[in-house]
C-alpha positions in Angstrom: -15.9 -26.8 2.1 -14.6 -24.0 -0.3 -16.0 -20.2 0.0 -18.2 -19.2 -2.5 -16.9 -17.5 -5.7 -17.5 -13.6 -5.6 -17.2 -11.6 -8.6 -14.0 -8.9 -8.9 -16.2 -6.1 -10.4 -19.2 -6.7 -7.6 -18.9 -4.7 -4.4 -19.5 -7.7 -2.1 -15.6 -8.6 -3.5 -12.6 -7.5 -0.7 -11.2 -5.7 -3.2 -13.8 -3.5 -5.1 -12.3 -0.8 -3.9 -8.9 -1.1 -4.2 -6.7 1.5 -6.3 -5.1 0.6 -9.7 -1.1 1.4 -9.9 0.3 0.4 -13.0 4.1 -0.4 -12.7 6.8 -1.6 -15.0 8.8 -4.8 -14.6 12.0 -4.1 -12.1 10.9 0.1 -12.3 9.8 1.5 -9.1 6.9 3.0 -7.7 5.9 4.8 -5.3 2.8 5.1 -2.7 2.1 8.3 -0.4 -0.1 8.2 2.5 -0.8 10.8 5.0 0.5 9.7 8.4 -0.3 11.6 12.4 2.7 10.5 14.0 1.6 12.4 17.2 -1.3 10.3 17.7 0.7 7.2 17.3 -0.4 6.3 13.5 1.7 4.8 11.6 1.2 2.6 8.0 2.3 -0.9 7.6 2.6 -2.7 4.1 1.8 -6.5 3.7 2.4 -7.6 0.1 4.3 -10.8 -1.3 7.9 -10.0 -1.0 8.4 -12.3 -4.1 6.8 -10.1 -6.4 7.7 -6.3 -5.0 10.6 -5.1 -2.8 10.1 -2.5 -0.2 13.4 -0.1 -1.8 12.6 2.9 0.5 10.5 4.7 3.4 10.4 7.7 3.9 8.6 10.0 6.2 7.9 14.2 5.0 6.8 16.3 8.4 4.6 19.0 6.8 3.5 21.0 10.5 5.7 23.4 11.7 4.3 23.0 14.9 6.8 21.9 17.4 4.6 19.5 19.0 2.9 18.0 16.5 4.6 15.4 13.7 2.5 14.9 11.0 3.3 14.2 7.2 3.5 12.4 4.3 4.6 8.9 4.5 6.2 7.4 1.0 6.8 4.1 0.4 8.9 3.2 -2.7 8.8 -0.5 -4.3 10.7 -2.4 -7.3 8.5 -4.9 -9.2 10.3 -8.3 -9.7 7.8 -10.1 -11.3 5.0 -9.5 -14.0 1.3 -9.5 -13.1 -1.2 -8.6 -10.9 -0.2 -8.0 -7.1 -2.1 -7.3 -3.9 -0.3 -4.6 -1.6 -2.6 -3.7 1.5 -1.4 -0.9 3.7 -3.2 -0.7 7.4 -2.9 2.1 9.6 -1.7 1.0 13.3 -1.9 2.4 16.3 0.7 1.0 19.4 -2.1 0.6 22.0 -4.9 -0.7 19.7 -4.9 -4.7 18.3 -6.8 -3.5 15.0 -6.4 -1.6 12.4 -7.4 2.2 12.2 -7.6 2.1 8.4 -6.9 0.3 5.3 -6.1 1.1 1.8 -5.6 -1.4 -0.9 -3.7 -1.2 -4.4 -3.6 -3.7 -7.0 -0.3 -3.5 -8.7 -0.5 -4.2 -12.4 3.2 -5.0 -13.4 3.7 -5.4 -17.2 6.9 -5.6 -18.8 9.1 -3.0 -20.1 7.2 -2.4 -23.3 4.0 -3.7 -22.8 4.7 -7.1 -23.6 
C-alpha cells in the first residue's frame, strides 16, 4: 500500500513551508539560526551528505551577559551535486526525545552558469 500523492504547492504537503536557498554547484552557502545555548538548545542538520557537505559550524554569542550564551549559529555547506535538496534543521534539547523546532530549506543547486 503506497501513501497517497500530495501536491508540492498545497499546504497539506511536509514541505509547504519550507525556505528556498538557491546555491551554485561546488559554491557554498550558508544558513543562520538563532540558538539559546543556556537553555540547552542546540540545531542539528539532517540532509543527504551525497549532495551537500557540512564545510563549517560556527557559533556567534551576541549577550554580554556572563550567564547567559545565546547567539547566532551558522552553518556553512558546499553543493556537490545539481538539483533540488532537502536540508531540515531541528532544534534539540538534551533532556527532551523530540524536537523543539524545525526549519526546512529546499536547496536548489544549479550549475555554475545556469546550465
Amino acid at each position: 500500500m503506497t501513501a497517497p500523492s500530495v501536491p508540492e504547492g498545497s499546504a497539506s504537503h511536509p514541505d509547504h513551508d519550507a525556505k528556498p536557498i538557491a546555491a551554485t554547484l561546488e559554491a557554498t552557502f550558508q544558513v543562520h539560526l538563532w540558538e539559546d545555548r543556556t537553555r540547552g538548545e542546540q540545531w542539528v542538520p539532517s540532509y543527504d551528505a551525497r549532495s551537500l557537505v557540512l564545510v563549517g559550524d560556527d557559533f556567534l554569542r551576541t549577550t554580554s551577559n556572563n550567564a547567559v550564551d545565546s547567539g547566532r549559529r551558522t552553518f556553512e555547506f558546499r553543493a556537490v551535486v545539481p538539483g533540488a535538496h532537502r536540508l531540515v534543521f531541528e532544534k534539540r534539547m538534551g533532556w527532551k526525545f523530540t524536537a523543539e523546532d524545525r526549519r526546512v530549506f529546499l536547496v536548489r543547486v544549479d550549475r555554475a552558469g545556469g546550465s
